[in-house]
C-alpha positions in Angstrom: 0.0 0.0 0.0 1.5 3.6 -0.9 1.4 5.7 1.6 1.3 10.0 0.3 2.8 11.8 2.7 1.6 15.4 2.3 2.8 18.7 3.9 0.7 22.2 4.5 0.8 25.0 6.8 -1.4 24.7 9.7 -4.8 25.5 9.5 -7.7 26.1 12.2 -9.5 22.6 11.7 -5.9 21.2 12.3 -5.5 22.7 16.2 -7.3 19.3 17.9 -5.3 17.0 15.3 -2.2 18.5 16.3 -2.4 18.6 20.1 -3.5 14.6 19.5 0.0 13.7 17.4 2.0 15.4 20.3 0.5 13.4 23.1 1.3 10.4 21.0 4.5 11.1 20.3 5.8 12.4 23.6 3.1 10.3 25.7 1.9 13.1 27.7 0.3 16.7 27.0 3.1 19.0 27.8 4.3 19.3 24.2 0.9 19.9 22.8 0.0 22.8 25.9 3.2 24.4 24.4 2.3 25.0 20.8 -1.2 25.7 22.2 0.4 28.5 24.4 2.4 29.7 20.9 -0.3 30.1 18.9 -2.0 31.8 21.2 0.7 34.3 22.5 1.4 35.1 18.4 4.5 33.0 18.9 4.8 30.5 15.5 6.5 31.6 12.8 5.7 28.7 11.1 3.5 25.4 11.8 3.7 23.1 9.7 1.8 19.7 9.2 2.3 16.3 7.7 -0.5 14.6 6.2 -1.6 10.6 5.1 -4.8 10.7 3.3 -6.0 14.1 4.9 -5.2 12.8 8.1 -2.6 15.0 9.9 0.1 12.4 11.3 2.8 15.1 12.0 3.6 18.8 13.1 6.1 20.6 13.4 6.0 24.3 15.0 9.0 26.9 14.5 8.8 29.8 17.2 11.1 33.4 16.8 14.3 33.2 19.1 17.5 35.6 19.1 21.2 35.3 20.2 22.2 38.9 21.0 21.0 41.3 18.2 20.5 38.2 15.2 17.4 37.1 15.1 16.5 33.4 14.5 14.2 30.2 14.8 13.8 27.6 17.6 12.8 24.4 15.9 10.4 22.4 18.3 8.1 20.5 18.9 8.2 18.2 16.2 6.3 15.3 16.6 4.8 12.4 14.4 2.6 9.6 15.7 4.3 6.1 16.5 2.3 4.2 13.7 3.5 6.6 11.2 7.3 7.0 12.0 10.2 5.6 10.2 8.4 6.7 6.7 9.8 9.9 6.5 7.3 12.1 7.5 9.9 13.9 10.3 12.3 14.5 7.5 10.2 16.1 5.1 8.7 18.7 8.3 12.3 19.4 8.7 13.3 20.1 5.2 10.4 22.2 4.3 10.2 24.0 7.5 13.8 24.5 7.6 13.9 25.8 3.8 10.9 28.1 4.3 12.6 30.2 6.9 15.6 29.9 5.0 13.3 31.9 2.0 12.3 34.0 4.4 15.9 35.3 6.0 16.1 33.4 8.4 19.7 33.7 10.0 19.4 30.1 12.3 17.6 27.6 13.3 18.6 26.3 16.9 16.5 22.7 18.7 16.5 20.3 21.6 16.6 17.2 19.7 18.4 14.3 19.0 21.4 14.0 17.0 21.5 11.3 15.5 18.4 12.6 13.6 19.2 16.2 13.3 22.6 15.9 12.1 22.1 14.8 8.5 20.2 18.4 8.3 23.1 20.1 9.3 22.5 20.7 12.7 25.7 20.9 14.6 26.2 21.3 18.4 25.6 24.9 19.0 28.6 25.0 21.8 31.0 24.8 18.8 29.7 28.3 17.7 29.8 30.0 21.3 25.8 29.7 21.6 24.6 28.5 24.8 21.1 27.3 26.1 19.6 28.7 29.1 18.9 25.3 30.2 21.3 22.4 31.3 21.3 20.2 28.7 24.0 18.1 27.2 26.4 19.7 24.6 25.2 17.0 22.0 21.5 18.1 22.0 21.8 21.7 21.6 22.3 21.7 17.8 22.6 25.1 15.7 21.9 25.2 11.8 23.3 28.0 10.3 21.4 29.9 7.7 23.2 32.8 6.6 27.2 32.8 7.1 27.0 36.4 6.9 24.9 37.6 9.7 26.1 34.7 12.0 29.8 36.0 11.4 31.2 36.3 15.1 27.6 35.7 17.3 27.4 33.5 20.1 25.6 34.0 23.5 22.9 32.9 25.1 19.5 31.8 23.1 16.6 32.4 25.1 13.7 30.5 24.2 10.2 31.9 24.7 8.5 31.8 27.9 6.2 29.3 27.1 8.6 26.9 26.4 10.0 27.4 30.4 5.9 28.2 31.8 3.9 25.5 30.1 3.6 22.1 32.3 
């Protein structure tokens, strides 16, 4: 059976659909209550969804951050249901997502993720660069992509997420 896997921007009918892929992916609502909270606060740049047969099966939500004066992207949540994993659904979020903001002048994209996965986007730990999370994470999962060379010449500092990302349970 072919499976089409197709991917759109978000759209209204798509809120209770994507709140539903995040609990099962992460197996709890936390995730879900966070890209509620950006939507609401005006805090997506982009929300993107990944769909089988009209059914949304994946999301991913990019929300504005900034390291010093450069404004950039924090990739995350991304999530795709267990039944529909391992058919590439993740990767194409990430490579349309990630070449949208690029379009749009996007300097970076930094993520909490795992790097095994992220890497072969070009995500790199974000410590070789001088960028720094304000949480403690490991250096491995704090992964930068850079953009544009030009206005990432010399930045590093701290990326400070949005709010919701710290006051959401």
């Amino acid at each position: 059976m072919q499976i089409e896997i197709a991917v759109r921007e978000e759209r209204a009918a798509d809120i209770g659909a994507i709140r539903e892929v995040n609990r099962d992916a992460f197996g709890q609502d936390q995730e879900g209550r966070i890209v509620d909270a950006l939507r609401a606060n005006g805090g997506a740049l982009l929300s993107l969804v990944a769909t089988t047969n009209g059914r949304v099966a994946g999301h991913i939500m990019y929300s504005p951050i900034s390291v010093g004066s450069v404004a950039g992207a924090a990739l995350g949540p991304m999530a795709v249901e267990p039944q529909s994993q391992r058919l590439g659904m993740g990767t194409r979020l990430v490579e349309m997502g990630n070449r949208e903001l690029a379009a749009r002048g996007c300097a970076f994209i930094v993520l909490v993720g795992h790097p095994q996965f992220y890497a072969r986007f070009g995500f790199r730990p974000a410590g070789a660069q001088g960028i720094t999370c304000e949480w403690e994470l490991p250096d491995d999962v704090f992964m930068l992509l850079v953009l544009d060379e030009a206005k990432m010449r010399g930045v590093s500092g701290l990326a400070k997420f949005r709010d919701e990302f710290s006051s959401v349970s």
